[in-house]
Backbone as a chain_set.jsonl record, in Angstrom:
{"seq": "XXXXXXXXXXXXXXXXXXXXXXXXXXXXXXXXXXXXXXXXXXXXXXXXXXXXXXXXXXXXXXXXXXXXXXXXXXXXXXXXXXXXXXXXXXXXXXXXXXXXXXXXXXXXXXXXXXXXXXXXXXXXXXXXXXXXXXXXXXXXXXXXXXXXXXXXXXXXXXXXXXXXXXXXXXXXXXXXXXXXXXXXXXXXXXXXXXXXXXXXXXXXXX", "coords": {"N": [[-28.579, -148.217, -41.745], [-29.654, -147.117, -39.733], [-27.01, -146.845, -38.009], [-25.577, -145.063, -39.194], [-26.779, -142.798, -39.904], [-26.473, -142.141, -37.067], [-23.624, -142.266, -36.475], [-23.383, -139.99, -38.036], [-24.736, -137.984, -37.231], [-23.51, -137.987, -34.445], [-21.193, -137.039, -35.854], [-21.427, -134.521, -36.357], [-22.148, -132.905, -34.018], [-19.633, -132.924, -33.023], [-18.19, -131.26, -34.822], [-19.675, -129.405, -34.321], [-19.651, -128.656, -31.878], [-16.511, -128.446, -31.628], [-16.314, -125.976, -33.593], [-17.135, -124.087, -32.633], [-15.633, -124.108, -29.978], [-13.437, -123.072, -31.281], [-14.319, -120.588, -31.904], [-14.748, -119.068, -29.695], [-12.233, -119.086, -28.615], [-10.611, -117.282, -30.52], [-12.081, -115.397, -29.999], [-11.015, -114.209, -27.945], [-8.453, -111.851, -27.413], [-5.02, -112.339, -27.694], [-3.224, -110.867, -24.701], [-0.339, -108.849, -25.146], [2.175, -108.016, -23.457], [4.561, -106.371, -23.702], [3.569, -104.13, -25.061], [1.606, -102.725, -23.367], [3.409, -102.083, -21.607], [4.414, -100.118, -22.922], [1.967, -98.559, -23.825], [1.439, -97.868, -20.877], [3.727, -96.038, -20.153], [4.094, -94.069, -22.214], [1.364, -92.962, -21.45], [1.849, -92.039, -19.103], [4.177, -90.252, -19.242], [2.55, -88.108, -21.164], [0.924, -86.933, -18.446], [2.916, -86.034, -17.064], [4.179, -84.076, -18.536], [2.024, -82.65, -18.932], [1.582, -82.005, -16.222], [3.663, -80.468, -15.549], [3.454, -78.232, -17.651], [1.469, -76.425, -16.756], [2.063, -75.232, -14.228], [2.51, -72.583, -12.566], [5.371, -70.123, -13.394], [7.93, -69.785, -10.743], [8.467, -66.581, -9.653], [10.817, -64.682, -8.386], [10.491, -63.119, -5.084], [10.374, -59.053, -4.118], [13.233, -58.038, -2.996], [13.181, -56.899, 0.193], [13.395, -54.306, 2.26], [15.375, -53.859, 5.43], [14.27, -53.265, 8.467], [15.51, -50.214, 10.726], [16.085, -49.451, 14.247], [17.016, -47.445, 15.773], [17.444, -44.007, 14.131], [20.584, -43.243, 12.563], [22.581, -40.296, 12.558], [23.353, -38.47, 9.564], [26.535, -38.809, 8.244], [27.857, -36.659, 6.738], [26.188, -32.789, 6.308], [23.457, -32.423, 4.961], [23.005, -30.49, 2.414], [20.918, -27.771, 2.683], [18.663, -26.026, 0.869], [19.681, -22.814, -0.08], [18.355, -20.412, -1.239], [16.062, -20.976, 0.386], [16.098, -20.785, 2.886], [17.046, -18.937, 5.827], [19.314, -18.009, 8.201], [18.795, -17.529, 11.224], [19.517, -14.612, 13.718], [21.488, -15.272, 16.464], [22.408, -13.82, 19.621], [26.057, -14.102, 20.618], [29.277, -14.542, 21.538], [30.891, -13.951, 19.305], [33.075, -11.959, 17.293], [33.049, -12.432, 15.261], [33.341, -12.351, 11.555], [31.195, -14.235, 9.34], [29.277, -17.112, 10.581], [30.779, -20.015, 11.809], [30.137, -21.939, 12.086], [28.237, -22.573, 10.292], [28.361, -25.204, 7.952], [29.643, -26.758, 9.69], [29.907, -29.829, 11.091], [28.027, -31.2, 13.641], [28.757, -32.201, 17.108], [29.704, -35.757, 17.922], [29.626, -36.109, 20.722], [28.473, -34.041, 23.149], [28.813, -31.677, 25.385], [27.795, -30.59, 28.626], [24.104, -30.195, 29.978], [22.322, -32.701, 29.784], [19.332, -33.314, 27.884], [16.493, -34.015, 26.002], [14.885, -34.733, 23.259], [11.977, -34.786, 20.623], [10.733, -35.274, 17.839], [8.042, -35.018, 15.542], [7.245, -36.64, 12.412], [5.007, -35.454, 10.967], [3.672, -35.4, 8.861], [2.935, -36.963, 4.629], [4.837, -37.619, 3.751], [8.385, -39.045, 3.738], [10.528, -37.316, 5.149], [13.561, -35.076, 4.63], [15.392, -34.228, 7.779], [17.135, -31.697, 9.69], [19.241, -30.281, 11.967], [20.475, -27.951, 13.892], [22.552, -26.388, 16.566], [23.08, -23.854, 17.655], [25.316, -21.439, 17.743], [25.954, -19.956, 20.012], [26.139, -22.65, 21.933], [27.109, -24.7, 24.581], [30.306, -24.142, 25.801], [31.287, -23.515, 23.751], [30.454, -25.354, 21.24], [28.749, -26.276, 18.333], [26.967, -26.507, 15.276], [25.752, -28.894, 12.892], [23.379, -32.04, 12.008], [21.901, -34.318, 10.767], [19.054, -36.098, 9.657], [16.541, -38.631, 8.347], [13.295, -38.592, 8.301], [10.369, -41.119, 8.666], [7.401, -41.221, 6.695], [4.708, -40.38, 9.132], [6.001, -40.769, 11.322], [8.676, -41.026, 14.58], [11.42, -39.051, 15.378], [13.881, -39.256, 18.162], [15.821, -38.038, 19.614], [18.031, -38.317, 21.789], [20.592, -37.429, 23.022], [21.609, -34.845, 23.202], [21.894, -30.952, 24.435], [21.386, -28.875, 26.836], [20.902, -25.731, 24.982], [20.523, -23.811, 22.06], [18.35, -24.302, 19.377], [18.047, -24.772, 16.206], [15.866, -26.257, 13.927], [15.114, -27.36, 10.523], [13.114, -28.739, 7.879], [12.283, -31.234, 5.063], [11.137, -31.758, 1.768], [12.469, -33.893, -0.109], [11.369, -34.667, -2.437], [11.134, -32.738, -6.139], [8.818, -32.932, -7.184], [6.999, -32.334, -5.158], [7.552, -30.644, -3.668], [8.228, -29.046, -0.425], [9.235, -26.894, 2.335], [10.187, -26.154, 5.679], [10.972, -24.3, 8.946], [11.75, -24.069, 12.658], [12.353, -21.934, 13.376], [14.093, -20.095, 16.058], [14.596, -22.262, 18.747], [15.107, -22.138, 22.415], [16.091, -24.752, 24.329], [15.729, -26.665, 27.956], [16.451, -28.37, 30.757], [14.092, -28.293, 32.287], [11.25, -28.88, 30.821], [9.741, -31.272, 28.586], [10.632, -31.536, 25.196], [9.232, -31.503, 22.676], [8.505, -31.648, 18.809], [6.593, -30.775, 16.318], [6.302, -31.806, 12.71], [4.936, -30.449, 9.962], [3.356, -29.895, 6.507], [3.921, -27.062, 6.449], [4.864, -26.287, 8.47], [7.25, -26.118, 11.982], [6.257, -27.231, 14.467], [6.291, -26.305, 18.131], [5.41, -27.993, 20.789], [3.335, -27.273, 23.186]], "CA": [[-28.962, -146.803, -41.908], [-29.49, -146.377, -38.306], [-25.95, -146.727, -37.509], [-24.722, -144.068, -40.404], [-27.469, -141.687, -39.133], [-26.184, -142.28, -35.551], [-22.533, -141.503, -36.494], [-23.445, -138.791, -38.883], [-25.21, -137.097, -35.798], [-22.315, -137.652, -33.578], [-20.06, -136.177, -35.917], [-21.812, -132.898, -36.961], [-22.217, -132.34, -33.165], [-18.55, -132.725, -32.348], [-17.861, -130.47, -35.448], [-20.422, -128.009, -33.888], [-18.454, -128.341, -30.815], [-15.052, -127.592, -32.06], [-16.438, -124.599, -33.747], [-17.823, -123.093, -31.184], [-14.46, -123.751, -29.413], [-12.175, -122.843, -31.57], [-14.605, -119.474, -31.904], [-14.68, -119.153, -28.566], [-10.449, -118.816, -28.18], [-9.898, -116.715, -31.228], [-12.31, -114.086, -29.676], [-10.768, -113.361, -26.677], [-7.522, -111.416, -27.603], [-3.834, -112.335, -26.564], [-2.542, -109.567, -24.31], [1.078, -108.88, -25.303], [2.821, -107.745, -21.978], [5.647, -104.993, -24.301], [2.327, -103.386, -25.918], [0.789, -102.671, -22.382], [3.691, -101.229, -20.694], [4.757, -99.417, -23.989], [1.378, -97.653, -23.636], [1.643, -96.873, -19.634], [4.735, -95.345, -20.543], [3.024, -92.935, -23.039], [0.408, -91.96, -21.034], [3.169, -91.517, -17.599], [5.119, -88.988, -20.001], [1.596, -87.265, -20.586], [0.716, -86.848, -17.637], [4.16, -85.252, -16.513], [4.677, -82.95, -19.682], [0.994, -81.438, -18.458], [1.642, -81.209, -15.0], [5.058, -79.627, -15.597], [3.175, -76.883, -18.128], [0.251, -76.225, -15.921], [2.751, -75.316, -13.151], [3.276, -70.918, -12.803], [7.007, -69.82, -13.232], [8.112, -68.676, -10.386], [9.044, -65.128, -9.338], [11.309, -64.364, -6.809], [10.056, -62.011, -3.961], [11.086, -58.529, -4.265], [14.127, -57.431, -1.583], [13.075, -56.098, 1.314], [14.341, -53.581, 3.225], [15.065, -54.241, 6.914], [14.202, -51.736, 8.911], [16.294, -50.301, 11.653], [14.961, -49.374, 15.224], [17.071, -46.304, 15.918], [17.919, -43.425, 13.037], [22.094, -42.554, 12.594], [22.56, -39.603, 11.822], [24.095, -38.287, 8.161], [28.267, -38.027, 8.482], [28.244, -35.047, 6.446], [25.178, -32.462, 6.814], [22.474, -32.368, 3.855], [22.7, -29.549, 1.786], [19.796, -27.097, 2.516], [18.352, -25.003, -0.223], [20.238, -21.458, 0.062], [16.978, -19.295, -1.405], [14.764, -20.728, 1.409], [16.853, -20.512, 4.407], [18.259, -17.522, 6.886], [19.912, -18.42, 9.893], [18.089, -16.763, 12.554], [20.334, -14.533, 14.091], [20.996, -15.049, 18.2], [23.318, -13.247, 20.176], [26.997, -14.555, 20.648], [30.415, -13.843, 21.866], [32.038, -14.468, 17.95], [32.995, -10.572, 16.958], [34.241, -12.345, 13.278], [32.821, -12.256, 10.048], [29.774, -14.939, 9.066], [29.081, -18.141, 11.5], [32.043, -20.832, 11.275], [29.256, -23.507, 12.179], [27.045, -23.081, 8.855], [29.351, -25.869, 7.329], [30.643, -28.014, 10.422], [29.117, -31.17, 11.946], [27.9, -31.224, 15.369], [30.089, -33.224, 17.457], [28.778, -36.625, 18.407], [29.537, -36.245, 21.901], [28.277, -32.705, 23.564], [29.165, -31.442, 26.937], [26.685, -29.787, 29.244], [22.792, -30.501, 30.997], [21.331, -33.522, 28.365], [17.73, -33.146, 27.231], [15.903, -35.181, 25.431], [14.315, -33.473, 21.439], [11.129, -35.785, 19.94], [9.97, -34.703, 16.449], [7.343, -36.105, 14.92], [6.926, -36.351, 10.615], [3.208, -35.689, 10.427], [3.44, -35.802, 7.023], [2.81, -38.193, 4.355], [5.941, -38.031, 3.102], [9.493, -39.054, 4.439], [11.623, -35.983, 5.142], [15.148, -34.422, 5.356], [15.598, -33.367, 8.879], [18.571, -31.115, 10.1], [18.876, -29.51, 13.588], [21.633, -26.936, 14.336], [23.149, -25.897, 17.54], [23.647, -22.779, 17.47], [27.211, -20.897, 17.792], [26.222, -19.895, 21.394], [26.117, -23.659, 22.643], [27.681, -24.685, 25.958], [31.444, -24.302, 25.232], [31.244, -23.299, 21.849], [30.091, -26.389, 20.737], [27.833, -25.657, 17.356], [27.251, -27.111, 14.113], [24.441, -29.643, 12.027], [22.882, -33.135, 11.992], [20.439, -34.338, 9.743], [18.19, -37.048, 9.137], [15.662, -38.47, 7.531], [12.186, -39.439, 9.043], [10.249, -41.625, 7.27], [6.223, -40.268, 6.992], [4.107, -40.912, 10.942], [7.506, -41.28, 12.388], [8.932, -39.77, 15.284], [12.43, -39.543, 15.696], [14.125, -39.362, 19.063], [17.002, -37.236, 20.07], [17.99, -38.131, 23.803], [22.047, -37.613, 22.665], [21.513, -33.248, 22.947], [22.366, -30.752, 25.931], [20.789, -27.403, 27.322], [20.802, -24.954, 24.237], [19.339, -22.951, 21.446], [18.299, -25.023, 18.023], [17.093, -24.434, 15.029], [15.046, -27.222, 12.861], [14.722, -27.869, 9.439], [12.547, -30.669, 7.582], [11.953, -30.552, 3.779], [10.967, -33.023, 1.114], [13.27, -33.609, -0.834], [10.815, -35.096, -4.436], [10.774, -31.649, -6.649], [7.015, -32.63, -7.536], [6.348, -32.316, -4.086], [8.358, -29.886, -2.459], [8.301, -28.473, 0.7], [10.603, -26.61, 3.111], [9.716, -25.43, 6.988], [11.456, -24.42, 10.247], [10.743, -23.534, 13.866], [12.783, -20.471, 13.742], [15.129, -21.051, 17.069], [13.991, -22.458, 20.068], [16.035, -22.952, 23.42], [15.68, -25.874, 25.567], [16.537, -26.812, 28.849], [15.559, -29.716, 31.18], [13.001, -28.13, 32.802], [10.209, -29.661, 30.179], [9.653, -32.28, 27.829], [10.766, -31.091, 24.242], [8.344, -32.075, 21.649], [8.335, -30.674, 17.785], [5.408, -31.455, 14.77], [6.783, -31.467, 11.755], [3.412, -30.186, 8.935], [3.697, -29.398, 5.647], [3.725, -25.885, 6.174], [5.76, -25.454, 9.498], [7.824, -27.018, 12.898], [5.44, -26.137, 15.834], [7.158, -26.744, 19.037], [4.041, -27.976, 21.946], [3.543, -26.453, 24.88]], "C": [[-28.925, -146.1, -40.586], [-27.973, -145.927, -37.811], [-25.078, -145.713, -38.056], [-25.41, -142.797, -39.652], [-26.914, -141.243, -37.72], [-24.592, -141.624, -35.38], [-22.453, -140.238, -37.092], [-23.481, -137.6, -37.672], [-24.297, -136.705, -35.128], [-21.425, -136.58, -34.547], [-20.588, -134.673, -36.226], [-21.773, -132.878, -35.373], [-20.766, -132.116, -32.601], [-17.871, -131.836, -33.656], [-17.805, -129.227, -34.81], [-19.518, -127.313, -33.113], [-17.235, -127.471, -30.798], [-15.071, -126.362, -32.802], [-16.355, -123.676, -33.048], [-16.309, -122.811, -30.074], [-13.241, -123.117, -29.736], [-12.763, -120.572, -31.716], [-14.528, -118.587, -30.457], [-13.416, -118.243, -28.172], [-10.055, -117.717, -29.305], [-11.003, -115.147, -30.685], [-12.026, -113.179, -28.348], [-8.931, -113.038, -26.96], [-6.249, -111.808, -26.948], [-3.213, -111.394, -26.092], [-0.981, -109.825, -24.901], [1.588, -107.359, -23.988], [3.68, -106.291, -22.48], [4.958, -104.013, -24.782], [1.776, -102.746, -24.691], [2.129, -101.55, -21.607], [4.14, -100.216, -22.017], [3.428, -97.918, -23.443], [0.732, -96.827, -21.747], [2.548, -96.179, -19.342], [4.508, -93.863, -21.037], [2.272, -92.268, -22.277], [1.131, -91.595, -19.663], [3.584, -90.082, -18.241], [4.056, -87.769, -19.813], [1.925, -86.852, -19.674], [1.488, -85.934, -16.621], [4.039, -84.363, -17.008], [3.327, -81.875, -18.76], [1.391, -81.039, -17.534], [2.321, -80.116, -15.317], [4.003, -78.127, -16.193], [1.99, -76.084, -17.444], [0.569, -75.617, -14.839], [3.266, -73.992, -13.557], [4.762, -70.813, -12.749], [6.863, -69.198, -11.923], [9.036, -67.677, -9.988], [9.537, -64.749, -8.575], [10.824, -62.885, -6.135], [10.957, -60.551, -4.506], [12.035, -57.894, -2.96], [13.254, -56.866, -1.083], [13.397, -55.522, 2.191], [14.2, -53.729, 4.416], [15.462, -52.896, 7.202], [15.145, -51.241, 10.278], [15.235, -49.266, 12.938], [15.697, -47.61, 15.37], [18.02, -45.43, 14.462], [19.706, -42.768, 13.311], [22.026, -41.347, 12.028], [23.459, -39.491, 10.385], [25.55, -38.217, 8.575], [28.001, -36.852, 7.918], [26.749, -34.252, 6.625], [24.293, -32.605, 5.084], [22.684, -31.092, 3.507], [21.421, -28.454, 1.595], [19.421, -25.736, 1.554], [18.726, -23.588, 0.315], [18.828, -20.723, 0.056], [16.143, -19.639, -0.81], [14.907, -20.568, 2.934], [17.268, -19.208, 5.073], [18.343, -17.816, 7.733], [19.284, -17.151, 10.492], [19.196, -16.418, 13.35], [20.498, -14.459, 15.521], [22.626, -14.672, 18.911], [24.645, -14.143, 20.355], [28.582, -13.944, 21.106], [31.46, -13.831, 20.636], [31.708, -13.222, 17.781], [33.038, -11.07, 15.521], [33.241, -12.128, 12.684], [31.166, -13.64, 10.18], [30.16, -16.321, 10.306], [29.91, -19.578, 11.221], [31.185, -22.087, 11.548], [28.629, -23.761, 11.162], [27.536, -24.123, 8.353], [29.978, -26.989, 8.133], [29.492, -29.003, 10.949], [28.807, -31.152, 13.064], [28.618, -32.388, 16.154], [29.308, -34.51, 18.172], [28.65, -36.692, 19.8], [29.349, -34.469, 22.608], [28.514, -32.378, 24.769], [28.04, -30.348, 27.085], [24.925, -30.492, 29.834], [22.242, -31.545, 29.731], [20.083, -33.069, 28.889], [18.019, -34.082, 26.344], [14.529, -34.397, 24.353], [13.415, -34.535, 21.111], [10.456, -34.827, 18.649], [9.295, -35.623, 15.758], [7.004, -35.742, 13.123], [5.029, -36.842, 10.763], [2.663, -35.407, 8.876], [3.243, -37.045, 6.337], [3.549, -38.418, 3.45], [7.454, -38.403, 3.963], [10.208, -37.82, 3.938], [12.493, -35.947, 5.322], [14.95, -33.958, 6.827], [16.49, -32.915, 9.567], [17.846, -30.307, 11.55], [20.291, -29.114, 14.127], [21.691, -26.439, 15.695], [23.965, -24.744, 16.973], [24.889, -22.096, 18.338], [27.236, -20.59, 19.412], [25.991, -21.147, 22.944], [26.778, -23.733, 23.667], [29.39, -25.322, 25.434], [31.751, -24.001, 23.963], [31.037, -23.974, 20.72], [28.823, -25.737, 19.667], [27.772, -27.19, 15.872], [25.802, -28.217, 13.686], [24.559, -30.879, 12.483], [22.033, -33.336, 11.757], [20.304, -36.539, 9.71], [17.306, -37.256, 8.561], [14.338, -39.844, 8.619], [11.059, -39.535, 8.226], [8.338, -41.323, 7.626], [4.909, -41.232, 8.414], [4.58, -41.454, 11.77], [8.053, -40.547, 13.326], [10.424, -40.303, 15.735], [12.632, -38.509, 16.939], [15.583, -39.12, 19.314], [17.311, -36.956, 21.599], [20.251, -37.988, 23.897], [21.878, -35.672, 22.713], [22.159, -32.657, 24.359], [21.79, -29.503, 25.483], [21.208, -26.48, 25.737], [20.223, -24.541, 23.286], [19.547, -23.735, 19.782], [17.392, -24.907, 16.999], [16.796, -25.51, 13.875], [14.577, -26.663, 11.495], [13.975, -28.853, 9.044], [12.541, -29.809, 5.979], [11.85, -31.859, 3.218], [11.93, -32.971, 0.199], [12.754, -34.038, -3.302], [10.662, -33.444, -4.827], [9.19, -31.693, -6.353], [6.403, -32.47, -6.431], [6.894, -31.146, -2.705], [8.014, -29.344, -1.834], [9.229, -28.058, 1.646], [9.763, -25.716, 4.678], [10.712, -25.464, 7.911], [10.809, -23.698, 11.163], [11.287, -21.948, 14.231], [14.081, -20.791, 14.455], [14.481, -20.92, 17.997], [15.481, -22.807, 20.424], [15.573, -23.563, 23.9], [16.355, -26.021, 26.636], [15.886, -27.895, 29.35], [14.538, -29.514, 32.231], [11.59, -28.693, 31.927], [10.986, -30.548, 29.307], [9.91, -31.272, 26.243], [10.124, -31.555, 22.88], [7.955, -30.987, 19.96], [7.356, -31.618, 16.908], [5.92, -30.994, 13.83], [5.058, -31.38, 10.995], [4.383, -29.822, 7.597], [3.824, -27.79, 5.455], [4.504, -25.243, 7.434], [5.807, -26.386, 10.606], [7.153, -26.423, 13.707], [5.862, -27.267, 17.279], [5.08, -26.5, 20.015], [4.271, -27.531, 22.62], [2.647, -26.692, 25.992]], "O": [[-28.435, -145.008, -40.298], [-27.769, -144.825, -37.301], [-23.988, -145.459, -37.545], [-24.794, -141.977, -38.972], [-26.946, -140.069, -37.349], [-24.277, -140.788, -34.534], [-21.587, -139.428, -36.76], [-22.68, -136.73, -37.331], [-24.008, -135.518, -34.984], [-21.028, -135.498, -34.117], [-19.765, -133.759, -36.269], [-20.55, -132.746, -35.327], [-20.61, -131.218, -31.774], [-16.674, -131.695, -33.407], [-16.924, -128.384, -34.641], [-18.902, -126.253, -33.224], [-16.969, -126.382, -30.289], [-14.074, -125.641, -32.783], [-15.635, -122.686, -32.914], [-15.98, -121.746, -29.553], [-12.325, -122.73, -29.009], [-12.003, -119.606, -31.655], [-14.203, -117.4, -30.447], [-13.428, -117.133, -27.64], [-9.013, -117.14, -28.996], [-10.661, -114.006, -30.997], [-12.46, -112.119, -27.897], [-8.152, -113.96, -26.717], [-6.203, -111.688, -25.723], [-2.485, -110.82, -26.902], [-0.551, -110.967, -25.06], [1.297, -106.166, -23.898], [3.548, -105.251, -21.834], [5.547, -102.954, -24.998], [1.204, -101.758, -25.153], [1.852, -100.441, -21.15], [4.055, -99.09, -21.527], [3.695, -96.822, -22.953], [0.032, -95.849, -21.483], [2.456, -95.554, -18.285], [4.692, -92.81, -20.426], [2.347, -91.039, -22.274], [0.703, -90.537, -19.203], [3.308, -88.994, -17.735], [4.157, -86.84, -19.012], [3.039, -86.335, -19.591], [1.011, -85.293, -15.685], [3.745, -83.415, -16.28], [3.512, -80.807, -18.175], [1.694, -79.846, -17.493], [1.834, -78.988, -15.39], [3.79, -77.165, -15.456], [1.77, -74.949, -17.867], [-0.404, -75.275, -14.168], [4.099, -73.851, -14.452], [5.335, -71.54, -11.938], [6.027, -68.319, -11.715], [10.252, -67.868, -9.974], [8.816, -64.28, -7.694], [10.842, -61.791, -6.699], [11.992, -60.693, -5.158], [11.476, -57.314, -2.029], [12.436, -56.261, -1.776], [13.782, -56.175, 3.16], [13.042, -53.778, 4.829], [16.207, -52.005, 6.794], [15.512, -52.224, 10.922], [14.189, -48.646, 12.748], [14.983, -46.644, 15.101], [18.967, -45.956, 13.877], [19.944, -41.928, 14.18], [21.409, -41.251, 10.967], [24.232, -40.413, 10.126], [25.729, -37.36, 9.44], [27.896, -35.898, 8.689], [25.916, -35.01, 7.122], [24.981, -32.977, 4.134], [22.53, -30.343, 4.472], [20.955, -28.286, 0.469], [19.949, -24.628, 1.655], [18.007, -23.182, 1.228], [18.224, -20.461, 1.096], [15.106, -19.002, -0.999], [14.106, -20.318, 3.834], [18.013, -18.495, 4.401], [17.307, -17.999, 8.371], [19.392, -15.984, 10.117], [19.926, -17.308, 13.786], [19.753, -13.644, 16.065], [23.697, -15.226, 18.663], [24.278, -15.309, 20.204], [28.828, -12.758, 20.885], [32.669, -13.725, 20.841], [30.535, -12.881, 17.935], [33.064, -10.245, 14.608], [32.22, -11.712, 13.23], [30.35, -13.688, 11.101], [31.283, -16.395, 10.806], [29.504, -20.218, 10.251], [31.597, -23.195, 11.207], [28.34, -24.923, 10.877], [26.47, -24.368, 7.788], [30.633, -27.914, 7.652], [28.309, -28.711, 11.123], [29.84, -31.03, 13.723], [28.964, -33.43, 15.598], [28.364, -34.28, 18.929], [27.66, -37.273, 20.245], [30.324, -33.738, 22.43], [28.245, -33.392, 25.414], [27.538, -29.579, 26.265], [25.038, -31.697, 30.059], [21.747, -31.011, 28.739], [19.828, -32.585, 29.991], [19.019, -34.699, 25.977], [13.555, -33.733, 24.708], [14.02, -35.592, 21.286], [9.778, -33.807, 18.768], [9.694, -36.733, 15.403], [6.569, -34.655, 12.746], [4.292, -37.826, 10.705], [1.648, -35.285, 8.189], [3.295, -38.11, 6.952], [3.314, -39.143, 2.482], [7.488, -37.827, 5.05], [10.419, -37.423, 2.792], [12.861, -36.688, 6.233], [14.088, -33.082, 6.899], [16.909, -33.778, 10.339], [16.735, -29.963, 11.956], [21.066, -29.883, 14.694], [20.607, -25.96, 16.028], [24.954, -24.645, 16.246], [25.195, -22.373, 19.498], [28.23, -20.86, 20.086], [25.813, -20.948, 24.146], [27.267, -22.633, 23.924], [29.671, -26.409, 24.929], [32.672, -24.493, 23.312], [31.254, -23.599, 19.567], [28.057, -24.864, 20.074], [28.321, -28.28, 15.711], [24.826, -28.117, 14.429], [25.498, -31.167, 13.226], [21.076, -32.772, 12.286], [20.994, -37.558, 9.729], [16.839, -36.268, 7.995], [14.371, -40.948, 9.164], [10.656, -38.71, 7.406], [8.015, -41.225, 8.81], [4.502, -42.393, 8.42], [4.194, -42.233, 12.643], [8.032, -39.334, 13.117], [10.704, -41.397, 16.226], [12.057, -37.426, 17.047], [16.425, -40.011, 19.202], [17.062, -36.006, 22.34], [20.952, -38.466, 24.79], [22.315, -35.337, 21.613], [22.732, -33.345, 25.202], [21.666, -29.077, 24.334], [22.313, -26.925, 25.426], [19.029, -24.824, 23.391], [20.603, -23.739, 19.149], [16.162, -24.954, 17.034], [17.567, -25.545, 12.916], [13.814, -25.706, 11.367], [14.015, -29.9, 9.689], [12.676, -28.623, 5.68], [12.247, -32.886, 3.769], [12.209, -31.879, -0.297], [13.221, -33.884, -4.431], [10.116, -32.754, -3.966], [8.501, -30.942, -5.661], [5.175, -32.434, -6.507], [6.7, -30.976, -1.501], [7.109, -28.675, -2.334], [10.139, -28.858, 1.863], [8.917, -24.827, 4.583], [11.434, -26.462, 7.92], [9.826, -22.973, 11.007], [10.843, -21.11, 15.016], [14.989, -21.454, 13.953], [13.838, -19.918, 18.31], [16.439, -23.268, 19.803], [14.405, -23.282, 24.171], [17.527, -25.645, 26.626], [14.955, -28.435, 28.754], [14.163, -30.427, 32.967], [10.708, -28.965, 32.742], [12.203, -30.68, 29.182], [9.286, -30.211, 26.229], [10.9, -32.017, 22.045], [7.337, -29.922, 19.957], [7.361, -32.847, 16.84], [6.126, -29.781, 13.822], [4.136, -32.093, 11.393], [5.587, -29.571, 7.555], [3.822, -27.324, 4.316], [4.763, -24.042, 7.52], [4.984, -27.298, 10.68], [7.254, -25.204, 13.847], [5.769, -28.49, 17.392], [4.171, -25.671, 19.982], [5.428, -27.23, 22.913], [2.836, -26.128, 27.069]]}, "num_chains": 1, "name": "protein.A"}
């Protein structure tokens, strides 16, 4: 009896055993290696797709205009409003008919005493600005040149010579229009020549 009892014992404990072991191995899962990268795959893609949509379009800059240091003048002259203009009339040796300069260009190169013209746009708009040599210039030299100065700008006319000129400025937006001149001034190189452009008129300093 002892000896039945004795094996009985043994074997229920090496049953126990192998339970326990075989419970043991079936609760700890077999990784499968194609399942694992399958799902770091998946969540990689994620991970991209968001960034990517999370990420602003973007917008290219808009042009920018480069600016230039000194102003050219216009080739041809600007067209100044007829019904706000009258040539100021100043003595001359032309007996003819109307002034053969209203219409011509001033010549880029002038003969006679240079000076040196500064006008400043004290406005807060950019303006047309024309400036005539008048018919009794040195040699008979006459005629327009216009620009445009852009608003708390001062343009710089050191290309002139000894004689009598008459300034324009004007805006050219309707909704904003404006038109002024200084009348005619002469210059010579005894001073500094300095004009203010305003909305309401060219006032030469003194």
């Amino acid at each position: 009896m002892k000896s039945f009892s004795s094996l009985t014992l043994v074997l229920m404990i090496s049953l126990s055993i192998s339970a326990c072991g075989v419970r043991g191995v079936q609760s700890t899962p077999t990784i499968n290696a194609v399942e694992i990268q399958g799902t770091a795959a998946a969540l990689a893609f994620t991970v991209i797709a968001e960034t990517q949509a999370a990420i602003p379009t973007a917008t290219p800059p808009p042009p920018t205009e480069t600016p230039t240091n000194t102003p050219a003048p216009t080739p041809t002259f600007l067209p100044l409003p007829s019904s706000a203009i009258t040539l100021t009339p100043v003595p001359s040796g032309n007996s003819g008919g109307g002034d053969p300069c209203v219409n011509q260009v001033m010549p880029a190169i002038l003969k006679g005493e240079p000076v040196k013209i500064r006008v400043n746009n004290s406005t807060k708009v950019a303006v047309s600005f024309s400036i005539y040599l008048n018919q009794n210039g040195p040699q008979g030299q006459c005629g327009y040149r216009t620009y445009t100065i852009d608003p708390g700008q001062p343009l710089v006319l050191n290309n002139l010579v000894a004689a009598c000129y008459t300034l324009w400025a004007w805006n050219p937006d309707p909704k904003a229009y404006f038109i002024v001149t200084n009348g005619t001034s002469c210059v010579d190189t005894s001073a500094s020549w300095v004009f203010d452009i305003s909305t309401s008129t060219i006032k030469l300093r003194t």
